[in-house]
C-alpha positions in Angstrom: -23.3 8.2 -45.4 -24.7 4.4 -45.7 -26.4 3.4 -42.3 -23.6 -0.1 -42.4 -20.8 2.7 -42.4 -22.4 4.6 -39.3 -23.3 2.0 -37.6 -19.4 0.1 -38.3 -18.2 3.5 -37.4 -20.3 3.4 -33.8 -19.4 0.0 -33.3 -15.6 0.7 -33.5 -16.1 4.4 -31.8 -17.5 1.7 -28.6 -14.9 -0.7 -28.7 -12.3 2.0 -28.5 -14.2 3.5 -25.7 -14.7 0.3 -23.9 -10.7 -0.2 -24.4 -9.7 3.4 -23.3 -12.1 2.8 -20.2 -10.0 -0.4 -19.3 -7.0 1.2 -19.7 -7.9 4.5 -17.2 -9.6 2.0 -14.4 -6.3 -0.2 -15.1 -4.3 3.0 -14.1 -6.0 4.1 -11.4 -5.6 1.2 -9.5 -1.7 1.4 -10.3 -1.7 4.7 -9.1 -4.0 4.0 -5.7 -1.5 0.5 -5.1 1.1 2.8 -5.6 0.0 5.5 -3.7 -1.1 3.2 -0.2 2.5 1.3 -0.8 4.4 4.2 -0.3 6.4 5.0 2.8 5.2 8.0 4.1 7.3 10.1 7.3 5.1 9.5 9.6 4.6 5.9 9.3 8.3 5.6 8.5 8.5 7.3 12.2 6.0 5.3 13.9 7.9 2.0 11.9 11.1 3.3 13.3 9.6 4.0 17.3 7.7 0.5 17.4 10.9 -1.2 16.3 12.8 1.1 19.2 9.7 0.0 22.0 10.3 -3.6 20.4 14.0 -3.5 21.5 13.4 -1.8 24.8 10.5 -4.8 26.1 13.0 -7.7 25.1 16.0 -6.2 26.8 13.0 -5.8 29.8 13.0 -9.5 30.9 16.5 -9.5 31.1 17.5 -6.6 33.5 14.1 -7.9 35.5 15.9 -11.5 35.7 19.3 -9.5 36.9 17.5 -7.1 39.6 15.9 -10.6 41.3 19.3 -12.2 41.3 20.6 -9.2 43.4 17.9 -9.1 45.1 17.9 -12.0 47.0 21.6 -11.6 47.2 
């Protein structure tokens, strides 16, 4: 082979390379958003019980409010 056609050949064989290499890292990122986005059991559980203790604290004031009315009745 003429060195111009090996070195045309290289210079394409890099660019495709440098392109497949975007593509992969391009991927992998999809992948690793998609993989920490995800709802998992356990922090759909933990989600579920801090919404529950959420509920329980402001319902709290308002029994404390009712048990010092009928207190000082």
């Amino acid at each position: 082979m003429f060195s111009t056609n090996t070195n045309y050949h290289q210079i394409l064989h890099n660019a495709r390379q440098r392109e497949l290499e975007a593509a992969a890292e391009n991927h992998r990122l999809l992948q690793a958003l998609k993989d920490k986005n995800g709802i998992t059991p356990l922090r759909q559980r933990v989600g579920s019980l801090l919404i529950e203790l959420g509920e329980k604290v402001a319902q709290q004031p308002s029994q404390d409010i009712r048990l010092a009315i009928s207190a000082r009745q």
